[in-house]
Biopython code that builds the backbone (N, CA, C, O; Angstrom):
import numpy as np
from Bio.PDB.StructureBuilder import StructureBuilder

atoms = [
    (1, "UNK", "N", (-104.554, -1.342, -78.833)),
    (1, "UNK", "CA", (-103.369, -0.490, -78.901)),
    (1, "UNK", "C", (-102.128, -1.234, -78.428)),
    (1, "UNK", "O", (-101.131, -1.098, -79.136)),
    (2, "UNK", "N", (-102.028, -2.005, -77.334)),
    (2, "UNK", "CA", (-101.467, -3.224, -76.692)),
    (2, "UNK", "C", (-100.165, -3.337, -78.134)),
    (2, "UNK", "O", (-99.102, -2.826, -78.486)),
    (3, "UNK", "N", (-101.327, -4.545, -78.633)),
    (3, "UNK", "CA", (-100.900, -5.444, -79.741)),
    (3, "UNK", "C", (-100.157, -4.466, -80.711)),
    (3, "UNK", "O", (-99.035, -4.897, -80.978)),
    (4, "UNK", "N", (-100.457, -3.254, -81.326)),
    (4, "UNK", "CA", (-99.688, -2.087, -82.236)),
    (4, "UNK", "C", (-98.164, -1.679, -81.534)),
    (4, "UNK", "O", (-97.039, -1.612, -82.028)),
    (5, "UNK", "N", (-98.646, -1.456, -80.241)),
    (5, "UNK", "CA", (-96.878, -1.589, -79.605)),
    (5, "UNK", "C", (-96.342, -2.348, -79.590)),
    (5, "UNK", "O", (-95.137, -2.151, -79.747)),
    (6, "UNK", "N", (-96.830, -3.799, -79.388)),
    (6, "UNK", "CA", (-96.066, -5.406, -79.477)),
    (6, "UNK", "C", (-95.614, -5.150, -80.585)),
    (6, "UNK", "O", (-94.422, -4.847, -80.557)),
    (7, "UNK", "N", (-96.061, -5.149, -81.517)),
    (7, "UNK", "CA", (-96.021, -5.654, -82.854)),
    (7, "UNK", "C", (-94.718, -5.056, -83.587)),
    (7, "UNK", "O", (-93.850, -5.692, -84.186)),
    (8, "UNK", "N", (-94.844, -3.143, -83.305)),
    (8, "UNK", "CA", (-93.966, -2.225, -83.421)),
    (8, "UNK", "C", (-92.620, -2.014, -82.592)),
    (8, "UNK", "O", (-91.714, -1.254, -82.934)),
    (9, "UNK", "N", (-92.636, -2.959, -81.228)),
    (9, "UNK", "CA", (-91.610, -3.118, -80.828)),
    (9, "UNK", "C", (-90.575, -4.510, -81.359)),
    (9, "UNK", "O", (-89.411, -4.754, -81.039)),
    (10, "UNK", "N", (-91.621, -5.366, -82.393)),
    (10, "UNK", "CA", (-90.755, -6.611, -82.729)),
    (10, "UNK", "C", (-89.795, -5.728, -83.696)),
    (10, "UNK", "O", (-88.616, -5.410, -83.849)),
    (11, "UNK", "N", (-90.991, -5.561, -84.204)),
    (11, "UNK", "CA", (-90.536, -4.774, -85.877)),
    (11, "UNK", "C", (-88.902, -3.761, -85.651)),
    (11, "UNK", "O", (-87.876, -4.014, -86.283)),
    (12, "UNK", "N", (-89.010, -2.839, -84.805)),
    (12, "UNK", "CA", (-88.023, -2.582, -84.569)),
    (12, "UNK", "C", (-86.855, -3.319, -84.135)),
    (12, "UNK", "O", (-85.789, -2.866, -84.552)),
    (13, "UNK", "N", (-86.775, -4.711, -83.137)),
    (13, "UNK", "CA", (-85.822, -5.234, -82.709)),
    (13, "UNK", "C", (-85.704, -6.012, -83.984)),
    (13, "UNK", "O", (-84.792, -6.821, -83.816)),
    (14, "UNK", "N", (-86.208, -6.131, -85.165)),
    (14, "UNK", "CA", (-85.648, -6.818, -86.529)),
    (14, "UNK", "C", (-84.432, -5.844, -86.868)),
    (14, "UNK", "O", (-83.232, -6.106, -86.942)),
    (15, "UNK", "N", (-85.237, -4.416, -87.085)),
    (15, "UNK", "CA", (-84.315, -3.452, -87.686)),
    (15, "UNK", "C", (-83.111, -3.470, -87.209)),
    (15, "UNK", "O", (-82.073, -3.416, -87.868)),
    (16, "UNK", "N", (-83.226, -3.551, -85.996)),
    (16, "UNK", "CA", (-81.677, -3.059, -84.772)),
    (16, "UNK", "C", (-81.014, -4.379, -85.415)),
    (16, "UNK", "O", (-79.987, -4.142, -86.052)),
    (17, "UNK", "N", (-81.420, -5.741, -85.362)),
    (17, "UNK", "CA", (-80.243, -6.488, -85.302)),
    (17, "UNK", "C", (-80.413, -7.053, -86.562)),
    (17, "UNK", "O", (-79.975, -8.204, -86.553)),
    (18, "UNK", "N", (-80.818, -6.759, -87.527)),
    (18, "UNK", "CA", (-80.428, -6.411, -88.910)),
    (18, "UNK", "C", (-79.415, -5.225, -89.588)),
    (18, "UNK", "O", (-78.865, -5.346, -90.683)),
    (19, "UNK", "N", (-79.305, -4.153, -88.764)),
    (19, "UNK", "CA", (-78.406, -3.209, -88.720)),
    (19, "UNK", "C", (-76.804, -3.668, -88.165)),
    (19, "UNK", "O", (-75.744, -3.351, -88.707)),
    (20, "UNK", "N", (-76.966, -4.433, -87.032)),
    (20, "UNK", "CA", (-75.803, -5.294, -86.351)),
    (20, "UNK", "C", (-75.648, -6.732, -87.084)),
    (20, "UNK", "O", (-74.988, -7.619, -86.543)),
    (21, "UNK", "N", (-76.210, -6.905, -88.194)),
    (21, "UNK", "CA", (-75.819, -8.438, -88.768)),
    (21, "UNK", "C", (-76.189, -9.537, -88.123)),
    (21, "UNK", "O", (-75.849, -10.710, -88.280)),
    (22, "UNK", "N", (-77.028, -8.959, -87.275)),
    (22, "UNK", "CA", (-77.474, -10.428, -86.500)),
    (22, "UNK", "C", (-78.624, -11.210, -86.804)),
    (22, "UNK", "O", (-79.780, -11.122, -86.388)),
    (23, "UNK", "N", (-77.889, -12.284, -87.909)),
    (23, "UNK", "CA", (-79.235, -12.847, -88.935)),
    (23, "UNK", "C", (-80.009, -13.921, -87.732)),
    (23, "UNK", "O", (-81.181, -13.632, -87.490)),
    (24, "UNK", "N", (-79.520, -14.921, -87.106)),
    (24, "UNK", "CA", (-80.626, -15.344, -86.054)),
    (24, "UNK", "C", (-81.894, -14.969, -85.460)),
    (24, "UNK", "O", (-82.924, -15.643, -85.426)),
    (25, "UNK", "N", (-81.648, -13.582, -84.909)),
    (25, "UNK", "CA", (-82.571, -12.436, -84.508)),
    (25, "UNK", "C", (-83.698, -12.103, -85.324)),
    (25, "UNK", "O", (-84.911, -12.124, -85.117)),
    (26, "UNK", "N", (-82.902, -11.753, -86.419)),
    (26, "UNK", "CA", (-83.702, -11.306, -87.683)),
    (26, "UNK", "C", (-84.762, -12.622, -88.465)),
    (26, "UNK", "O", (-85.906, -12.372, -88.845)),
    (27, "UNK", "N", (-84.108, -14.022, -88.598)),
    (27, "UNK", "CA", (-84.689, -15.342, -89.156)),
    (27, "UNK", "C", (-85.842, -15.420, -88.167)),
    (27, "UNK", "O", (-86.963, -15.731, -88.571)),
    (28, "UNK", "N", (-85.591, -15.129, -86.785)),
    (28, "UNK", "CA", (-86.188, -15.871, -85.656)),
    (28, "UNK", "C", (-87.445, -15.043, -85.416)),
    (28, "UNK", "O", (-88.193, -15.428, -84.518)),
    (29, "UNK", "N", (-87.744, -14.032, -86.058)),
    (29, "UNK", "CA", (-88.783, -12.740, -86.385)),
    (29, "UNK", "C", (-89.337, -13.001, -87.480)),
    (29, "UNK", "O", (-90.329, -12.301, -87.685)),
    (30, "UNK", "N", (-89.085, -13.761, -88.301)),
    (30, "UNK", "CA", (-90.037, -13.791, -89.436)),
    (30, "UNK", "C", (-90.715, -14.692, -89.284)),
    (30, "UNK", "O", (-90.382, -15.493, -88.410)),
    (31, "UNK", "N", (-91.958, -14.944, -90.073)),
    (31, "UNK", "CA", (-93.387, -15.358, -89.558)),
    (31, "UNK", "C", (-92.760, -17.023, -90.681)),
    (31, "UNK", "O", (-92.090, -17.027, -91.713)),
    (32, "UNK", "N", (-93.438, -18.385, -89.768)),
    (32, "UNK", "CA", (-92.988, -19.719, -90.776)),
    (32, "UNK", "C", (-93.294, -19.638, -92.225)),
    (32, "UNK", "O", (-92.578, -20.403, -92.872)),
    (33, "UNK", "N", (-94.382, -18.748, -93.149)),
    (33, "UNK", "CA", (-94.751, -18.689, -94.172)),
    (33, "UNK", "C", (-94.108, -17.573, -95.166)),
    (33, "UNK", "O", (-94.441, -17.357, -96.331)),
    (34, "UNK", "N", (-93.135, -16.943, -94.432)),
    (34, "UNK", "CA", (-92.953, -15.697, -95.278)),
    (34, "UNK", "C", (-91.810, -15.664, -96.570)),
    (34, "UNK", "O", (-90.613, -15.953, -96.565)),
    (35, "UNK", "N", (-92.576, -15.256, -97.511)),
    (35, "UNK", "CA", (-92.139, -15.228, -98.950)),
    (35, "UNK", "C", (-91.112, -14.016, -99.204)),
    (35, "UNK", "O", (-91.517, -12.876, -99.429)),
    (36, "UNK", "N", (-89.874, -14.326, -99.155)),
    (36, "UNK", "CA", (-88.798, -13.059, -99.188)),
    (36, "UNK", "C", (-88.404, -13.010, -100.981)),
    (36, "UNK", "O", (-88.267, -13.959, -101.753)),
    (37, "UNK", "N", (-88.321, -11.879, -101.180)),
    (37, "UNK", "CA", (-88.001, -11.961, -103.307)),
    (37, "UNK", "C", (-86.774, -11.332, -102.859)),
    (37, "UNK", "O", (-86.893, -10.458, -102.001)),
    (38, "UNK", "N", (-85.711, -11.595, -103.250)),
    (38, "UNK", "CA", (-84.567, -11.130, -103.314)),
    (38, "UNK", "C", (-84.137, -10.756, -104.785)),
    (38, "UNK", "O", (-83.730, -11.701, -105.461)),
    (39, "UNK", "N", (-84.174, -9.322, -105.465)),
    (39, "UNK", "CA", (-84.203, -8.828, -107.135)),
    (39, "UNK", "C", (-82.929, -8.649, -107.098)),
    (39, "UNK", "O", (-82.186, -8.293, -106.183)),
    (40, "UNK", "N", (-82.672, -9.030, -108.563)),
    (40, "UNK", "CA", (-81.211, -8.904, -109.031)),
    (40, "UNK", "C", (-81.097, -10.003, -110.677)),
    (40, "UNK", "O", (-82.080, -10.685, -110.965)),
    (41, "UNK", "N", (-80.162, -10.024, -111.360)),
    (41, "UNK", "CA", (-80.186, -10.556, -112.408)),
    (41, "UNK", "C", (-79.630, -12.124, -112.191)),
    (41, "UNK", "O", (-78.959, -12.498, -111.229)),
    (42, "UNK", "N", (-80.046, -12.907, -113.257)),
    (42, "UNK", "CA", (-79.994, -14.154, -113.145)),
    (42, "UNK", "C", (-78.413, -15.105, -112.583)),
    (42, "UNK", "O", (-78.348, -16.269, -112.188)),
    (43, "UNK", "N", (-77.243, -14.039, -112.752)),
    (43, "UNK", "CA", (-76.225, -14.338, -112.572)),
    (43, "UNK", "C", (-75.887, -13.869, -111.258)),
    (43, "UNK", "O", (-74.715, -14.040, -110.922)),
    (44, "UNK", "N", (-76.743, -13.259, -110.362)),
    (44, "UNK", "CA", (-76.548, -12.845, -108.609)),
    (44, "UNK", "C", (-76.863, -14.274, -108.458)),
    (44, "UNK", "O", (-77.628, -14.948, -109.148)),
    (45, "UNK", "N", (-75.927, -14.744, -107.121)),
    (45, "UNK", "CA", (-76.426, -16.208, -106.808)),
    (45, "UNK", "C", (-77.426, -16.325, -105.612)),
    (45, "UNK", "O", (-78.087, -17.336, -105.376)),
    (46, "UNK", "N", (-77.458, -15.130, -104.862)),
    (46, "UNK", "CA", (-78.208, -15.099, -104.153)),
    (46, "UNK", "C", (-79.942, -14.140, -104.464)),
    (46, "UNK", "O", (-80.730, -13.622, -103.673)),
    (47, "UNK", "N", (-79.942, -14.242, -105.633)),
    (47, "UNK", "CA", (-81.508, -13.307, -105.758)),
    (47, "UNK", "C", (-82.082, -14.434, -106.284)),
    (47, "UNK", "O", (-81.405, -15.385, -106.674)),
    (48, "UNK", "N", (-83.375, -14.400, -106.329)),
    (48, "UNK", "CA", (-84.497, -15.211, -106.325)),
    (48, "UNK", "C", (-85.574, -14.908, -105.269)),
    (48, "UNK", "O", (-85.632, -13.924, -104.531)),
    (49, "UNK", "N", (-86.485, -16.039, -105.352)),
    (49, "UNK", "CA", (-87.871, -15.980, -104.029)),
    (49, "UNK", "C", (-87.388, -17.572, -103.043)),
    (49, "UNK", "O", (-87.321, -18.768, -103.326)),
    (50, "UNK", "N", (-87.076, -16.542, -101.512)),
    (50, "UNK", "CA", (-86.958, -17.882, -100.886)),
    (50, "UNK", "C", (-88.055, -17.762, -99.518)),
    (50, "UNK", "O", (-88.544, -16.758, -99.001)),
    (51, "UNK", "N", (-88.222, -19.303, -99.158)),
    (51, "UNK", "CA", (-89.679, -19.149, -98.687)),
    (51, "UNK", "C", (-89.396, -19.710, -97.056)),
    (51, "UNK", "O", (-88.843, -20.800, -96.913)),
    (52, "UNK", "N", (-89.725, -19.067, -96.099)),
    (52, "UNK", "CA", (-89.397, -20.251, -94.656)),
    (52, "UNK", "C", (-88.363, -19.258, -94.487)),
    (52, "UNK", "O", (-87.845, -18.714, -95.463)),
    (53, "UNK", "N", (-87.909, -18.892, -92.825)),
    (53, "UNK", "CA", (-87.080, -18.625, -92.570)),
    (53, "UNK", "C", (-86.035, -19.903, -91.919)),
    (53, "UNK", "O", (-85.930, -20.242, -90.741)),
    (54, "UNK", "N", (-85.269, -20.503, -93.219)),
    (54, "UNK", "CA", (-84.843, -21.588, -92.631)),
    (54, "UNK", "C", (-83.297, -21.282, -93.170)),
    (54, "UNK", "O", (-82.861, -20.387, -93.894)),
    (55, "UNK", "N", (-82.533, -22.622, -92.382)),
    (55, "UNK", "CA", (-80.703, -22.291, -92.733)),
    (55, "UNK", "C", (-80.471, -21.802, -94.853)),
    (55, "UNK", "O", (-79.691, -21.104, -95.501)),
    (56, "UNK", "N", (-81.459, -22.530, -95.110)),
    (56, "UNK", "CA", (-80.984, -21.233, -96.790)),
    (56, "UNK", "C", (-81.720, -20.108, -96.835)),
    (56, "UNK", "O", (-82.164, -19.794, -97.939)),
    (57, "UNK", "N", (-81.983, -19.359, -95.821)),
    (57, "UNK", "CA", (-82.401, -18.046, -95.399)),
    (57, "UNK", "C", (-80.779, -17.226, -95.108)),
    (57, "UNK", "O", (-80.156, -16.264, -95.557)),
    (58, "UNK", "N", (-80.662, -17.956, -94.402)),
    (58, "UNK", "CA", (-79.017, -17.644, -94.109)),
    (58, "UNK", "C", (-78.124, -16.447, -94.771)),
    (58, "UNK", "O", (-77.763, -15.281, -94.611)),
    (59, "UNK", "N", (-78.007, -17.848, -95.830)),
    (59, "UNK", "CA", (-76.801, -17.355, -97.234)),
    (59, "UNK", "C", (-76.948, -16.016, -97.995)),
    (59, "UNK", "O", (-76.007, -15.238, -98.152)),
    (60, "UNK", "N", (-78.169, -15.813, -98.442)),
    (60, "UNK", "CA", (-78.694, -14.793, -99.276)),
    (60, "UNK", "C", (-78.993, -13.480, -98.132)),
    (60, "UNK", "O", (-78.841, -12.319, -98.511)),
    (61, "UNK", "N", (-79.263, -13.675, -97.250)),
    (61, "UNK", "CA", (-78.671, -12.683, -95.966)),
    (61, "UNK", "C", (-78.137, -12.042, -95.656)),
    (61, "UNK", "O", (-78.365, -10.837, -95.552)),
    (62, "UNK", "N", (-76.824, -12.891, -95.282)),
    (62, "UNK", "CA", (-75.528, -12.889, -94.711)),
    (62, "UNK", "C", (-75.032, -11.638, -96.507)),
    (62, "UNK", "O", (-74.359, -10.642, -96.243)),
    (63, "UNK", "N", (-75.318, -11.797, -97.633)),
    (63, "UNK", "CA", (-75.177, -11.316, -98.787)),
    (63, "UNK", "C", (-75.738, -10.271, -98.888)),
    (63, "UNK", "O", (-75.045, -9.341, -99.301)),
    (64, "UNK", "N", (-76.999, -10.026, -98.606)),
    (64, "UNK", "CA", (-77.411, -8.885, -98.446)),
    (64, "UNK", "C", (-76.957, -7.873, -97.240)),
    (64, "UNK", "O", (-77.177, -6.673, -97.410)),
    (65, "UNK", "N", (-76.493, -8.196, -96.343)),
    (65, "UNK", "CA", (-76.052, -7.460, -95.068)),
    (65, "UNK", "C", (-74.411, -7.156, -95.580)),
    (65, "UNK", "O", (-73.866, -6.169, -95.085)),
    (66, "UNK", "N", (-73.474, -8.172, -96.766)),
    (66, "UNK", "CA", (-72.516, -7.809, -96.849)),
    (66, "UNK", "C", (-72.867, -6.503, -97.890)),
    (66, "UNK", "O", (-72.355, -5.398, -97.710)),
    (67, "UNK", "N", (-73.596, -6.724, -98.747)),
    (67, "UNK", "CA", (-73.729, -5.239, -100.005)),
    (67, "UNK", "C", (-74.057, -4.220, -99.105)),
    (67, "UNK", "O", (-73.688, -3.129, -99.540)),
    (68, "UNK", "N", (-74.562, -4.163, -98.110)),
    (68, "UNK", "CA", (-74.659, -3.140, -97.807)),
    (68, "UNK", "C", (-73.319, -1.849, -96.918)),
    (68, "UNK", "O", (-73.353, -0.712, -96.447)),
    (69, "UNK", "N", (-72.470, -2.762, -97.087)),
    (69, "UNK", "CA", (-71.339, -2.052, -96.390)),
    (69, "UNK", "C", (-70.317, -1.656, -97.424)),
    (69, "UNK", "O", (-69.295, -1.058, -97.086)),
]
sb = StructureBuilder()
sb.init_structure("model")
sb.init_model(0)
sb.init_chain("A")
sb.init_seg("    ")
for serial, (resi, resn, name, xyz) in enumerate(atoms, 1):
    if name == "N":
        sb.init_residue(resn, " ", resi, " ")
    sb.init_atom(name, np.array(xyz, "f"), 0.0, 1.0, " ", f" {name:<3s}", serial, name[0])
structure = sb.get_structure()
């Protein structure tokens, strides 16, 4: 049960500072292997599948956190 609260308390501190734009927080929570699909048509520059939470994690981010406002 431990580990379900760990786990559920990361999960939430993604949400919170994904809500506040705070992509560090958010990069620094995702697991080294994780496969993000970002959908949209061939002319979005930021949609595609990007892999690694690494600095071109960033860009397409920072893009998604701006559409949403």
């Amino acid at each position: 049960m431990e580990t379900l609260v760990h786990y559920g308390m990361q999960v939430q501190k993604m949400y919170e500072a994904f809500k506040m734009g705070d992509i560090p927080t958010v990069l620094s929570g995702l697991s080294r292997d994780v496969i993000w699909e970002v959908m949209g048509q061939p002319d979005v520059p930021f949609a595609g599948i990007i892999t690694a939470p690494t600095a071109s994690t960033r860009w397409p981010l920072q893009k998604v956190l701006a559409g949403r406002q």
